[in-house]
ZATOR-688015 format. One record per residue (C-alpha): x, y, z. Coordinates in steps of 0.05 Angstrom, whole numbers, padded with zeros to 5 digits, always signed. Each point is the difference from the previous one (the first is absolute). Example, Ala and Ser with C-alpha at 12.3 -4.5 7.8 and 13.67 -1.06 7.14 Angstrom:
+00246-00090+00156/+00027+00069-00013/
# end
This chain:
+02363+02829+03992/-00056-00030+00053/+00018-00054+00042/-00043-00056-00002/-00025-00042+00075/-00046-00050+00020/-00042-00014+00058/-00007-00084+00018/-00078-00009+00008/+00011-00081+00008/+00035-00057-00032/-00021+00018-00065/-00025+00071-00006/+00052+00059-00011/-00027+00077-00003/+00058+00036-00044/+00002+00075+00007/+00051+00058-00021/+00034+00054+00030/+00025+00063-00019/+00072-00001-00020/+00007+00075+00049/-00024-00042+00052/+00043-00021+00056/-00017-00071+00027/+00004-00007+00071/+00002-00079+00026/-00032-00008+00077/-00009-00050+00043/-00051+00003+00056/+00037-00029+00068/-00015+00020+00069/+00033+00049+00035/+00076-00010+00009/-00002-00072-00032/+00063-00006-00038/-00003-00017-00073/+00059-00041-00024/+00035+00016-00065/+00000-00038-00071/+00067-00016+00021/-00015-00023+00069/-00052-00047-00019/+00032-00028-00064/+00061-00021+00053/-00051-00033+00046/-00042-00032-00052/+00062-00027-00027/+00045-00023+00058/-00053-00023+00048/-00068-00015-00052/-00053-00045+00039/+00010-00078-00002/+00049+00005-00057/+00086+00003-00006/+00024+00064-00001/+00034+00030-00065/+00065-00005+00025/-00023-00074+00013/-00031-00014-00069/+00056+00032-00037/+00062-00029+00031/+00031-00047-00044/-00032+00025-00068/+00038+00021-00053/-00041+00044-00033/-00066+00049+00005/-00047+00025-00040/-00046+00064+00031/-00067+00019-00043/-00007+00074+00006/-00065+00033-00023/+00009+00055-00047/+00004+00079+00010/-00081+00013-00005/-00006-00038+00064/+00002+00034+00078/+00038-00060+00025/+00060+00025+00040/+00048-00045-00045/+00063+00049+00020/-00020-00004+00068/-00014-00079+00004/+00067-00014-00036/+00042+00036+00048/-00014-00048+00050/-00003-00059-00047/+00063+00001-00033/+00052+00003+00062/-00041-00067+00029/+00017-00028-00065/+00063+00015+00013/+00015-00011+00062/-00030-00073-00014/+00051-00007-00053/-00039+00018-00058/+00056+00046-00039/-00025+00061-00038/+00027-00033-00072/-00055-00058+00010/-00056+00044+00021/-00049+00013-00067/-00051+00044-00010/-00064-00004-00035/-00047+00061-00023/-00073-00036+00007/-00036+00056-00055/-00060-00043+00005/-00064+00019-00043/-00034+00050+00030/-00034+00071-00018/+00051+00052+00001/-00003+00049+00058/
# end
C-alpha cells in the first residue's frame, strides 16, 4: 500500500503525492549546528502551562467538572499519543478526574489516505 503526502504551496494550494509502501520515511529538521530541538512532549508542556498572554491549562481547567478532548483520527501524523501524555496528568492534577474526561474521534470528511 503507498502512502499518500502533500507539499503546502500557499493558503489554498496542496501538491498530493505517494510513496512507496518499501519506503522508509525519514522526518528532518534543518537547525544549526548543536541547537537543541525540543520534544512533542516538551513543547506540548510549555505551550500548555506557560502559552503567551493566556491562563495556563492548569488555570483554565481548575474548577471544571468535566472535559471533552477532539482527537483527529488514525490517517493523521499528529502525535495524539504523544500530546496526551502530557495533557491528561494537567487535567488531573487541576482536578479534572479521569471518569469526567471524554473523548471524541473527529473522522471528518476527507479523502482517505
Amino acid at each position: 500500500m503507498k502512502s499518500h503526502y502533500y507539499l503546502c504551496l500557499g493558503p489554498d494550494k496542496k501538491e498530493f503525492f505517494s510513496l512507496p509502501s518499501e519506503w522508509k520515511l525519514q522526518h528532518f529538521v534543518e537547525t544549526k549546528e548543536g541547537e537543541y530541538i525540543p520534544s512533542i512532549e516538551e513543547m506540548t508542556e510549555e505551550a500548555l502551562s506557560e502559552p503567551i498572554g493566556r491562563p495556563s491549562l492548569g488555570e483554565l481547567a481548575s474548577g471544571v467538572r468535566s472535559v471533552t478532548i477532539i482527537v483527529d483520527d488514525a490517517t493523521r501524523p499528529t502525535p495524539v499519543k504523544k500530546v496526551l501524555k502530557v495533557l491528561l496528568p494537567l487535567l488531573t492534577k487541576a482536578g479534572v478526574s479521569k471518569e469526567r474526561i471524554t473523548f471524541v474521534i473527529a473522522l471528518g470528511t476527507h479523502i482517505p489516505v
